[in-house]
C-alpha positions as CSV (number, residue, x, y, z in Angstrom):
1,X,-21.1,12.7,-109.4
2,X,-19.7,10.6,-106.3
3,X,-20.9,13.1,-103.8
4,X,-24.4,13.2,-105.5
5,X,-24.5,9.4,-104.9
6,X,-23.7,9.6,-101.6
7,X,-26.2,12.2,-100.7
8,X,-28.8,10.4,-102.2
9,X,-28.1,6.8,-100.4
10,X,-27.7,8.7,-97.0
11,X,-30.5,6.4,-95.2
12,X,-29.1,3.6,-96.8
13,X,-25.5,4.3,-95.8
14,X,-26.9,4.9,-92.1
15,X,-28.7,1.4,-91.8
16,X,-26.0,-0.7,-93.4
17,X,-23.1,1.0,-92.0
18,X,-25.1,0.6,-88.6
19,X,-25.4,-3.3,-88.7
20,X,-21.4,-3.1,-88.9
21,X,-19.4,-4.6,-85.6
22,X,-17.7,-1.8,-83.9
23,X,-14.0,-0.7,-85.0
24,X,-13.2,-4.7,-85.3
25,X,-9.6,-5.2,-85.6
26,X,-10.4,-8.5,-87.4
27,X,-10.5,-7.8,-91.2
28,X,-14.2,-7.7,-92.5
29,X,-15.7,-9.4,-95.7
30,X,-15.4,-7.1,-98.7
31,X,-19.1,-5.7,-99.5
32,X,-20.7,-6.9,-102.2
33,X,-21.8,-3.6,-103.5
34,X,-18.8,-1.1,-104.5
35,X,-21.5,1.5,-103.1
36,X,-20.8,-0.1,-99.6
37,X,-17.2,1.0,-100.0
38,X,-18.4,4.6,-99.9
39,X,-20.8,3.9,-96.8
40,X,-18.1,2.5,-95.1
41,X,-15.5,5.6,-95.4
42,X,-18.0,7.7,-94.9
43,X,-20.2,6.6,-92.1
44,X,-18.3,5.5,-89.0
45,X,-21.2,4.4,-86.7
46,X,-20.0,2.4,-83.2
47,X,-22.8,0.3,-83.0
48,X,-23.7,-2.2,-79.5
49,X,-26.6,-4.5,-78.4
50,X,-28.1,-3.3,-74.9
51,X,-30.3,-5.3,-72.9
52,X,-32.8,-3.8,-69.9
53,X,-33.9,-5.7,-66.8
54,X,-36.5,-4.9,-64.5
55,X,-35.0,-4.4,-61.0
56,X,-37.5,-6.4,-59.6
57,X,-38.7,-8.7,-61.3
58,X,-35.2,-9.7,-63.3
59,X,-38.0,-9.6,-66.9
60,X,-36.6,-8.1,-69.8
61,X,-38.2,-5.0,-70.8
62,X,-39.9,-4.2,-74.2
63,X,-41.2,-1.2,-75.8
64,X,-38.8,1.2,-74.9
65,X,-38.0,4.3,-78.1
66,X,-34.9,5.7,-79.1
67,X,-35.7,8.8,-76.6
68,X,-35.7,6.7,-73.7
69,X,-31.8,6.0,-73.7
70,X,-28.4,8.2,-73.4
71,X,-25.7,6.8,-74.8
72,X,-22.1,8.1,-73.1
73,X,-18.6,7.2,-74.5
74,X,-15.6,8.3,-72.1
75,X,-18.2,10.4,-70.1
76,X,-18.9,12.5,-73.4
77,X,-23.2,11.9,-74.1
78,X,-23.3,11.3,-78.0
79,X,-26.5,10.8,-80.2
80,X,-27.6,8.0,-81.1
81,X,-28.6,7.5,-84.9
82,X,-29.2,4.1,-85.0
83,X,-32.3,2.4,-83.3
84,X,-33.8,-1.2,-83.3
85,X,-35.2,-3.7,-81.2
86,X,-34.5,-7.6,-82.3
87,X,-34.4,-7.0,-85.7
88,X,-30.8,-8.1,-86.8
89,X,-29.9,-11.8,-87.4
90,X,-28.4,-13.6,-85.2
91,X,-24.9,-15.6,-86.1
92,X,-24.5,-18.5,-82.9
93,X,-21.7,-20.7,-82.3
94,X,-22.7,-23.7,-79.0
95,X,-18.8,-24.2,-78.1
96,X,-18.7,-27.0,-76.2
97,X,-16.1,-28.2,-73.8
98,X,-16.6,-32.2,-74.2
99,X,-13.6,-33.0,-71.7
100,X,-15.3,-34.7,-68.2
101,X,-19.0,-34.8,-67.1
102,X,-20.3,-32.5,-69.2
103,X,-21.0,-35.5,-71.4
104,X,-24.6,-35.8,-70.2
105,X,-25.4,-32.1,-70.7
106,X,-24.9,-32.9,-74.4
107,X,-27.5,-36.0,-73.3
108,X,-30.1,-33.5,-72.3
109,X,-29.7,-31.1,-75.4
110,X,-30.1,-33.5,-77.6
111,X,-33.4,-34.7,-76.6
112,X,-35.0,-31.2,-77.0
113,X,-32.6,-29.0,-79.0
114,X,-35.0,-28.7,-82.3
115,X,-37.6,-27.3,-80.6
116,X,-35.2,-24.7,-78.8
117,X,-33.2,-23.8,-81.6
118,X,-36.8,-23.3,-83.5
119,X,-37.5,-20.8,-81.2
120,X,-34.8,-18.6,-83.4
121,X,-35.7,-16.9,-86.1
122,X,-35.2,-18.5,-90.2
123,X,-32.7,-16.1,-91.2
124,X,-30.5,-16.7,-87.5
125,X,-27.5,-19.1,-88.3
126,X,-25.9,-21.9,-85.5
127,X,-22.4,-23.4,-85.8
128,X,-21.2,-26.1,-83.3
129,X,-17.5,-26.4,-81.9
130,X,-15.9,-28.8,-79.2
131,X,-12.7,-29.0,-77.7
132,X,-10.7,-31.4,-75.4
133,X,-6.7,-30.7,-76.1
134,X,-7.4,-29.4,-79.4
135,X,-10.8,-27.2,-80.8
136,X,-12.8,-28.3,-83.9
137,X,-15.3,-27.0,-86.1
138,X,-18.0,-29.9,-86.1
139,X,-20.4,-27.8,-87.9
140,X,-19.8,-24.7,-90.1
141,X,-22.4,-21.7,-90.0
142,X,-26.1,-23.2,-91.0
143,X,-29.6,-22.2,-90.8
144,X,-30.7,-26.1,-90.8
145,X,-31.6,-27.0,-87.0
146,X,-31.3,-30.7,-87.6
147,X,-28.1,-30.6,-88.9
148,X,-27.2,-29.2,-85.5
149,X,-28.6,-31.6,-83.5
150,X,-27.3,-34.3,-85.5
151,X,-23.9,-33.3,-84.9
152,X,-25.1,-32.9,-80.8
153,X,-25.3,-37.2,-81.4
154,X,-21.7,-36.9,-82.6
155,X,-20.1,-35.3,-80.2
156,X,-21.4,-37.2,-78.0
157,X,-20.0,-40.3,-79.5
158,X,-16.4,-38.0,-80.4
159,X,-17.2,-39.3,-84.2
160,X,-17.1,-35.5,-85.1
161,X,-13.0,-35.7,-84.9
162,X,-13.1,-37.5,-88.1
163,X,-15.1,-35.2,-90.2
164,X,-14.1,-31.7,-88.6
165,X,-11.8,-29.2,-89.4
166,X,-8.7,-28.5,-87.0
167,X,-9.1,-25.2,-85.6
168,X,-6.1,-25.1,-83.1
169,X,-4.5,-27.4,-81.2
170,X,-4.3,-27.1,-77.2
171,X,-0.9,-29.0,-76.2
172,X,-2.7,-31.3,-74.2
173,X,-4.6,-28.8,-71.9
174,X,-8.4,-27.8,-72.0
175,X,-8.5,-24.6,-72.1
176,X,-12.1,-22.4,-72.4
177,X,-10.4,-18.4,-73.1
178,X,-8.3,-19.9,-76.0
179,X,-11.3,-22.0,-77.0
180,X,-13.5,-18.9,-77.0
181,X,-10.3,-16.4,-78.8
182,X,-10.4,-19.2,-81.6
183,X,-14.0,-19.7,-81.9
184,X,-14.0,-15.6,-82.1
185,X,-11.6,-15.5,-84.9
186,X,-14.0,-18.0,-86.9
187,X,-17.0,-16.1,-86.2
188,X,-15.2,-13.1,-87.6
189,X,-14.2,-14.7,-90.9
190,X,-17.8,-17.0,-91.5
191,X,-20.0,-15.6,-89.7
192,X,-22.9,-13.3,-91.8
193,X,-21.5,-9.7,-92.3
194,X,-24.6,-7.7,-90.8
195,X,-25.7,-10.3,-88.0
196,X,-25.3,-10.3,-84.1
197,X,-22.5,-12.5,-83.0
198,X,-22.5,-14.5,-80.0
199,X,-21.5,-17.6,-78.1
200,X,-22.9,-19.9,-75.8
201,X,-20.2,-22.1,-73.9
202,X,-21.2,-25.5,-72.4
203,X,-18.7,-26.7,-69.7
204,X,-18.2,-27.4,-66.5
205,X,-15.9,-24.3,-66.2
206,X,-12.8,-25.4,-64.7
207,X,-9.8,-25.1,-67.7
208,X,-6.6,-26.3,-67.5
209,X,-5.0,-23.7,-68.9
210,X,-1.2,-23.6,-67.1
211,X,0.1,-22.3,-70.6
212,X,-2.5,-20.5,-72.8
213,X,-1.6,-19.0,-75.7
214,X,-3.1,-16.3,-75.2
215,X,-3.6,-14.1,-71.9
216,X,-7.0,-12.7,-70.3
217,X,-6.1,-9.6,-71.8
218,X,-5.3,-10.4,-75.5
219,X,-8.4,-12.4,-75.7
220,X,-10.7,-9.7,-73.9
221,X,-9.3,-7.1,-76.3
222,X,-10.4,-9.2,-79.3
223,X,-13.9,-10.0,-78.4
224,X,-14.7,-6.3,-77.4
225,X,-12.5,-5.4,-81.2
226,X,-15.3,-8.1,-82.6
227,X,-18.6,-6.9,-81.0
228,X,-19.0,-10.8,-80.1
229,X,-21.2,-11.6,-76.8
230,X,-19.8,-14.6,-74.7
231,X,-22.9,-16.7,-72.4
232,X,-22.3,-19.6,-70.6
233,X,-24.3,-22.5,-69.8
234,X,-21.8,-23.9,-66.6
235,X,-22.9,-28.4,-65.7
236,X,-23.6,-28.7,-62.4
237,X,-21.5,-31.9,-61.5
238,X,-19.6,-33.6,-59.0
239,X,-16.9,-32.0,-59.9
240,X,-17.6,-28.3,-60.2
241,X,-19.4,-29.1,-56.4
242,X,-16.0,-30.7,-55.2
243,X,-13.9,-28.1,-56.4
244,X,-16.3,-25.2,-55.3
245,X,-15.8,-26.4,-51.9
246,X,-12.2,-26.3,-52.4
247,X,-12.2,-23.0,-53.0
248,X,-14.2,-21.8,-49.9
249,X,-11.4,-23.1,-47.8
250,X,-10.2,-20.4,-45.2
251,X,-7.3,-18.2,-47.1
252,X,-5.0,-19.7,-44.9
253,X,-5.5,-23.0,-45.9
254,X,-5.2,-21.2,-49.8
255,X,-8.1,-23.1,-51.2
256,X,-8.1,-20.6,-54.6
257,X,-4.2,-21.0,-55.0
258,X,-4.8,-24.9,-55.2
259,X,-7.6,-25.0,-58.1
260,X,-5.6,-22.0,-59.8
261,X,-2.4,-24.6,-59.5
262,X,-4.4,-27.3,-60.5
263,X,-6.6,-25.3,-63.5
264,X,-4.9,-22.2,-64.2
265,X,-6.1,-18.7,-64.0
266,X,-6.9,-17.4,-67.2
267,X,-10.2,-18.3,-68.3
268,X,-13.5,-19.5,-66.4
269,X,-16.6,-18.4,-69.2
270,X,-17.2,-15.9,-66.5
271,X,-14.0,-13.6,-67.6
272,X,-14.7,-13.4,-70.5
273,X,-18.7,-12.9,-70.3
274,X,-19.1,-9.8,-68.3
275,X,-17.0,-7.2,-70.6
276,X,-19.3,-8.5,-73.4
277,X,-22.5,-8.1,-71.5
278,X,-23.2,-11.7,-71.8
279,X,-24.4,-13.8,-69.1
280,X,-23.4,-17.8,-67.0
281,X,-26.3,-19.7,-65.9
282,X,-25.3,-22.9,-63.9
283,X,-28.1,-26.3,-65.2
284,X,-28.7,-29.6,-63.3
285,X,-29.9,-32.3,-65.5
286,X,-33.4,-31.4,-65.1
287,X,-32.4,-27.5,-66.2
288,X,-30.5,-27.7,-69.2
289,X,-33.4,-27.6,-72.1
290,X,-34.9,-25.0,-69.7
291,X,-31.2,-22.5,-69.4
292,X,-31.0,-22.7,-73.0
293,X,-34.0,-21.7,-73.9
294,X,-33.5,-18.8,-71.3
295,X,-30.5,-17.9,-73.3
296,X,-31.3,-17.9,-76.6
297,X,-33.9,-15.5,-75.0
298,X,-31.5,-13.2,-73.8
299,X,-29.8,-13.3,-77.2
300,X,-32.5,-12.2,-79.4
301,X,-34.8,-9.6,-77.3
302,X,-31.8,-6.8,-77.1
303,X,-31.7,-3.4,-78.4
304,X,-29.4,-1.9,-80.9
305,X,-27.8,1.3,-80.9
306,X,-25.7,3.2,-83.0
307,X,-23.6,6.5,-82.7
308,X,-20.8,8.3,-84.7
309,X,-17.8,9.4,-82.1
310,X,-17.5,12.8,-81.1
311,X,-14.0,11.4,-80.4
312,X,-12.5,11.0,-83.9
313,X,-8.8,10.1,-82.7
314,X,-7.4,7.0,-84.5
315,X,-5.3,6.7,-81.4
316,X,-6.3,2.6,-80.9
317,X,-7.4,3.3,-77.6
318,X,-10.1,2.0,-75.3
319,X,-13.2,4.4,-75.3
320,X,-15.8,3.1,-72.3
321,X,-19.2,2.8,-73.3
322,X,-22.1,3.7,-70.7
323,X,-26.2,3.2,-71.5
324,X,-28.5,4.8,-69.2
325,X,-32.3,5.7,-69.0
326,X,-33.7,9.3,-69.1
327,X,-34.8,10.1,-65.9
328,X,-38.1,10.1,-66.5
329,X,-38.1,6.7,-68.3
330,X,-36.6,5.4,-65.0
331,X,-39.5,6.8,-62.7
332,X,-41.9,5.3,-65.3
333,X,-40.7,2.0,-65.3
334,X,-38.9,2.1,-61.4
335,X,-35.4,1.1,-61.7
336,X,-34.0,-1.2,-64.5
337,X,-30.5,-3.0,-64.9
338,X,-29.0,-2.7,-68.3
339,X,-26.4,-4.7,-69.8
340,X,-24.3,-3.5,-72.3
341,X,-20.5,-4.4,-73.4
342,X,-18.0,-2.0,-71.6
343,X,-16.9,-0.5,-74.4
344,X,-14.7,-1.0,-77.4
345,X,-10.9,-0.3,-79.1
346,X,-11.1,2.8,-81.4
347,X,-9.5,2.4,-85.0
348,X,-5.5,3.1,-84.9
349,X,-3.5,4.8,-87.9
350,X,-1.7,2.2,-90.0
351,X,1.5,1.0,-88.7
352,X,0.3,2.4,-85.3
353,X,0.6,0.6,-82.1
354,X,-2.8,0.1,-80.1
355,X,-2.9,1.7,-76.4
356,X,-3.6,-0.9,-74.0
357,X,-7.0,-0.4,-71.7
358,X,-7.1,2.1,-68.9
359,X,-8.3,-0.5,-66.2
């Protein structure tokens, strides 16, 4: 009787297992339907956003079909079964870094944020953290735009810190990769089960991070287990200018080793926004309204695309992920860039011991 089921909810099982986040090592909410339970066991899809660029022209192209892609994992092509274009909800968290002069890029936001975050879709959710020396949940996972931006008024003002919820506590440092592990962890847990997870960074990008809790590494690993895409949206200030021309000092002078003394090495948005195909735009005053909006662009016009391993090892290593173009989809449209995460950590055996990255 079971297997009857299962035959007969084969397209279901496709799509919902589909809209799962890769292999996460982060425990998922339990499905509301015990028929999920079967997709799940039976249906292991590896599923990943992918985003193509015009070579020329840097515009995001549209319009392309499943045919037009191959889909490699470790070298090995594998076929892709799952196929959209924009059509899964977005889950957003604007993580923002309120140590400094990055004040008045939370000035600029607030003026036009509605009519940005309108340009999402109903169904998309936004939740808002900060951090200084310790990282708070201002506002929890919500599809109401003003709420957002009234909480933009209170950070501002630091009035959030009465009304938010602890999330971790930085031992006096500022530091963005254990802001953005954190952050991960609640986007895992709250965060809608089938939506597109992502987060958009606002700071100045200089951490001071001389003891992290967490190393590049760790926190890599968990937002390529999680399927979550990291952007950042870098303030152009005094600051960042000064210490950008500290670190173009001559090597002998060792203008990198000072701000690395000064900041620490292990987290600039940048890290952590390349593995997970995300992207760092640098705003003026004048640019902010106008980087978001570019962002939340880039966020919602990706393709989807899902594939069942040919590899079916539970060995917890890292399998490489590579999206390419037929050829002749490439001479159509000449040249594109595609940005895609670079892979993900397969499922390990219980009680076994994950394989650290080939890198």
């Amino acid at each position: 009787m079971m297997g009857l089921f299962v035959s007969a909810s084969l397209s279901l099982a496709v799509l919902v297992a589909s809209l799962t986040p890769a292999y996460s090592q982060t425990p998922q909410p339990q499905p509301q339907n015990p028929a999920d339970d079967v997709i799940r066991l039976n249906t292991e899809l590896v599923v990943l956003d992918a985003q193509v660029l015009d070579n020329k022209t840097r515009r995001i192209v549209s319009g392309l079909r499943k045919e037009d892609f191959k889909l490699y994992e470790d070298g090995v092509m594998q076929k892709i079964t799952y196929f959209s274009y924009d059509q899964r909800p977005l889950s957003i968290v604007l993580l923002f870094q309120t140590l400094g002069t990055a004040q008045w890029v939370i000035d600029e936001m607030q003026k036009a944020a509605l009519a940005t975050l309108n340009r999402l879709k109903p169904e998309d959710e936004v939740a808002v953290v900060a951090f200084t020396n310790e990282i708070r949940l201002a506002q929890v996972f919500t599809q109401d735009r003003q709420r957002v931006v009234d909480q933009l008024a209170k950070l501002k003002d630091n009035a959030y810190v009465a009304d938010s919820t602890l999330l971790s506590q930085l031992n006096g440092f500022s530091c963005i990769g254990e802001s953005i592990y954190q952050t991960d962890l609640y986007l895992q847990e709250s965060a809608r089960p089938l939506s597109r997870r992502a987060m958009i960074v606002v700071t100045e990008n200089y951490p001071i991070d001389a003891f992290p809790p967490h190393s590049k590494g760790e926190i890599t690993r968990q937002l390529l287990g999680s399927g979550t895409v990291v952007f950042g949206l870098v303030a152009d200030s005094s600051l960042v200018r000064t210490i950008k021309t500290l670190e173009m000092l001559p090597p002998n002078m060792a203008g990198k080793m000072v701000t690395n003394a000064i900041f620490g090495t292990a987290g600039k948005v940048n890290t952590y926004a390349k593995p997970t195909a995300g992207q760092v735009m640098r705003a003026g005053k004048e640019q902010v309204i106008v980087r978001l909006t570019e962002l939340i662009t880039l966020l919602r016009e990706q393709y989807s695309l899902g594939y069942t391993p040919t590899n079916t090892r539970a060995d917890g290593r890292f399998r490489r992920i590579k999206v390419r173009l037929t050829p002749q989809t490439e001479k159509r449209l000449g040249g594109v860039a595609i940005r895609t995460r670079e892979g993900y950590y397969a499922r390990k055996k219980p009680g076994g011991t994950p394989k650290q990255a080939d890198r």
